[in-house]
C-alpha positions in Angstrom: 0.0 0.0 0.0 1.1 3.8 -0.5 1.5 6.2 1.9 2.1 9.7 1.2 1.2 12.8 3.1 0.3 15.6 1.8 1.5 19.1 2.0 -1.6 20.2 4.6 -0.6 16.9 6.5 -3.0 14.8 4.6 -2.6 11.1 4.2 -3.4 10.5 0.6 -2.4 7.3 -1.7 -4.2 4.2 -2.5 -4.4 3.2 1.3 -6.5 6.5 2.2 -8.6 6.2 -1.1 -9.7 2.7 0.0 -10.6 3.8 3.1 -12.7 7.2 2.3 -16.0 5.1 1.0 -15.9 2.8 4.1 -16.0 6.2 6.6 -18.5 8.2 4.6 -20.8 4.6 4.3 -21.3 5.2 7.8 -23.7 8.1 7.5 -21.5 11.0 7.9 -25.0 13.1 7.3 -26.5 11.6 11.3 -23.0 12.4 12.8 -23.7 16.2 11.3 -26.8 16.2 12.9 -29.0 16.0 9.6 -31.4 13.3 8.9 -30.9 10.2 6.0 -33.5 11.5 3.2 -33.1 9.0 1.5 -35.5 6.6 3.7 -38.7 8.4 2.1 -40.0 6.4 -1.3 -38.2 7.7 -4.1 -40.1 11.1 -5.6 -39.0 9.7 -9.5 -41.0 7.1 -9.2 -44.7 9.1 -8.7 -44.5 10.6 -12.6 -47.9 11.6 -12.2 -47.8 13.2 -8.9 -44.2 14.9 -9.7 -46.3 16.2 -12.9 -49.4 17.6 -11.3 -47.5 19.3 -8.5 -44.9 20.9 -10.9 -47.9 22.3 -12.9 -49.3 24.3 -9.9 -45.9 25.2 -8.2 -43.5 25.8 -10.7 -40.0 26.0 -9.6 -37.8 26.8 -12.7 -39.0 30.6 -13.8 -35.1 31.5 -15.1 -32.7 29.6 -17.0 -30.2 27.9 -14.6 -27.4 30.1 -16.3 -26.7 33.0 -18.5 -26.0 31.0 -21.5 -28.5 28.4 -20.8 -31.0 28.7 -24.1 -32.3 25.0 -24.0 -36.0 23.7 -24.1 -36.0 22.5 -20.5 -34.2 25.5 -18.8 -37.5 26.2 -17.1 -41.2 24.9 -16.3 -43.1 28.4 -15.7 -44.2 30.8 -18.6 -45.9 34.0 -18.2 -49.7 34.6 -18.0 -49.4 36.4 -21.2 -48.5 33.5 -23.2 -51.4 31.6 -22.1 -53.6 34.5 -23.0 -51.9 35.0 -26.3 -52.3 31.1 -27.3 -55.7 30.9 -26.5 -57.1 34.3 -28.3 -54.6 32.6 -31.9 -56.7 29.7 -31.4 -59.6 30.7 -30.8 -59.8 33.2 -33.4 -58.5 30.3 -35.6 -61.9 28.8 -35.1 -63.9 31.6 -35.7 -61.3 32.1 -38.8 -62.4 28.2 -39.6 -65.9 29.1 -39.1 -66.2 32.4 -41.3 -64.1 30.6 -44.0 -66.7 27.7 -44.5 -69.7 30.2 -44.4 -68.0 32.3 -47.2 -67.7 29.3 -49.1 -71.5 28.9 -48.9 -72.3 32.1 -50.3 -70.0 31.4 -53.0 -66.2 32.4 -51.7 -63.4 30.3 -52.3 -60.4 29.4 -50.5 -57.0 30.9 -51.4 -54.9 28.5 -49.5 -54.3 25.6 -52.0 -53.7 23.3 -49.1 -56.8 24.0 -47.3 -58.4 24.3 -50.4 -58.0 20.1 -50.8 -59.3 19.4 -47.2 -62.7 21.5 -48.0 -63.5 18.9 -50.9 -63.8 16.1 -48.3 -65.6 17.5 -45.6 -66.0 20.6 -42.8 -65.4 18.3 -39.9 -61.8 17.6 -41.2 -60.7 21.0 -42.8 -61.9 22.5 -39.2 -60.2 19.5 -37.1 -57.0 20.0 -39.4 -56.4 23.6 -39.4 -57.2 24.0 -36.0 -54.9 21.0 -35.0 -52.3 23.1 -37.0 -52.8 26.3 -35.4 -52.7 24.6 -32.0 -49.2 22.9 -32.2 -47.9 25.8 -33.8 -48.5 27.7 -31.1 -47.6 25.2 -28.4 -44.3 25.4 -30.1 -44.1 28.9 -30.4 -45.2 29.1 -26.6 -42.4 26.9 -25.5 -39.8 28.3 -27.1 -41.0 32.1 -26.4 -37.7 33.2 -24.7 -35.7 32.3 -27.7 -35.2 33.8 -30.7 -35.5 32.3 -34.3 -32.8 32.1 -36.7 -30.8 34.0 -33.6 -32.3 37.3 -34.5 -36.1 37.5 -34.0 -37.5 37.3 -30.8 -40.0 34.1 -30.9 -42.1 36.1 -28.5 -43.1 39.0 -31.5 -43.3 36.3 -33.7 -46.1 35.2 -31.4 -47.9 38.8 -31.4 -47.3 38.9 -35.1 -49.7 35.9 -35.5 -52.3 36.7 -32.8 -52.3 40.5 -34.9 -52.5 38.3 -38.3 -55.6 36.6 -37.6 -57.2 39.5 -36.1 -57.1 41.3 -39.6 -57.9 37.9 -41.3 -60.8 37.8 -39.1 -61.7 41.6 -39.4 -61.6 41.2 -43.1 -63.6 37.7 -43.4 -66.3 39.3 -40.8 -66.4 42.5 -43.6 -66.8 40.2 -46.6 -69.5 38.1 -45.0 -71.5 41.6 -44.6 -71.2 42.6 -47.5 -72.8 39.0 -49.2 -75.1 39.3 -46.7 -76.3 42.6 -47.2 -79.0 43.3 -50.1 -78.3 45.8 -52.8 
């Protein structure tokens, strides 16, 4: 075995290695005073608990660090974000809803994409370009403290949309007035 002491007076060397484990196995954290917490049932274990209670107490509001810009640097967004998701989607339903009764009195739709879902039904073109708006915006929402392409602030991006379908919506609701209305 080695044996070397140290500078400070240390013994260091295989020997003291060997030996560090043995004296720390004995629950240095009861000789301090402080109790074992590791005798409580293990917390990663209750998923859906450990999700419920992090919904309603939110611990992360901050990136750890300065330079921290990934997805999971934190678990609490601002009430504004919520507020802002909601109004896009719901005024992509009423955009969904306008759209198909312009079609009825004779509109068309520009969007060649949604264009194709309106042949098959109303259920699905409502169901898909709702579903699109939604996870859009979840993804926007999430990643609301970064910016895109490194220049643009995800967070106008979001405003830029909620203002888009407010004129799309303004516009629809003055084209279905003036079908509507007689000559």
């Amino acid at each position: 075995m080695n044996r070397e002491v140290g500078a400070d007076g240390v013994e260091t060397g295989s020997a003291a290695r060997s030996e560090a484990p043995a004296a720390g196995a004995a629950g240095t954290a009861e000789s301090h005073g402080a109790t074992d917490r590791r005798l409580a049932a293990d917390r990663r274990k209750r998923t859906l608990h450990a999700l419920l209670y992090g919904n309603f107490h939110p611990r992360r509001r901050e990136p750890r660090r300065c330079g921290e810009a990934i997805l999971s640097g934190i678990d609490w967004y601002a009430p504004q974000w919520l507020a802002i998701a909601v109004l896009i989607v719901v005024l992509s339903c009423v955009d969904a809803a306008l759209t198909l009764s312009l079609i009825e009195h004779g509109a068309y739709e520009m969007n060649p994409v949604m264009a194709s879902l309106l042949g098959g039904s109303a259920t699905a073109f409502t169901a898909v370009k709702i579903g699109l708006t939604a996870t859009g915006v979840v993804l926007l929402t999430v990643l609301v403290r970064m910016r895109a392409f490194g220049k643009i602030p995800v967070a106008l991006i979001l405003y830029l949309v909620l203002l888009g379908y407010a004129v799309l919506v303004t516009y629809e609701v003055r084209l279905l007035d003036q079908t509507l209305r007689p000559f």
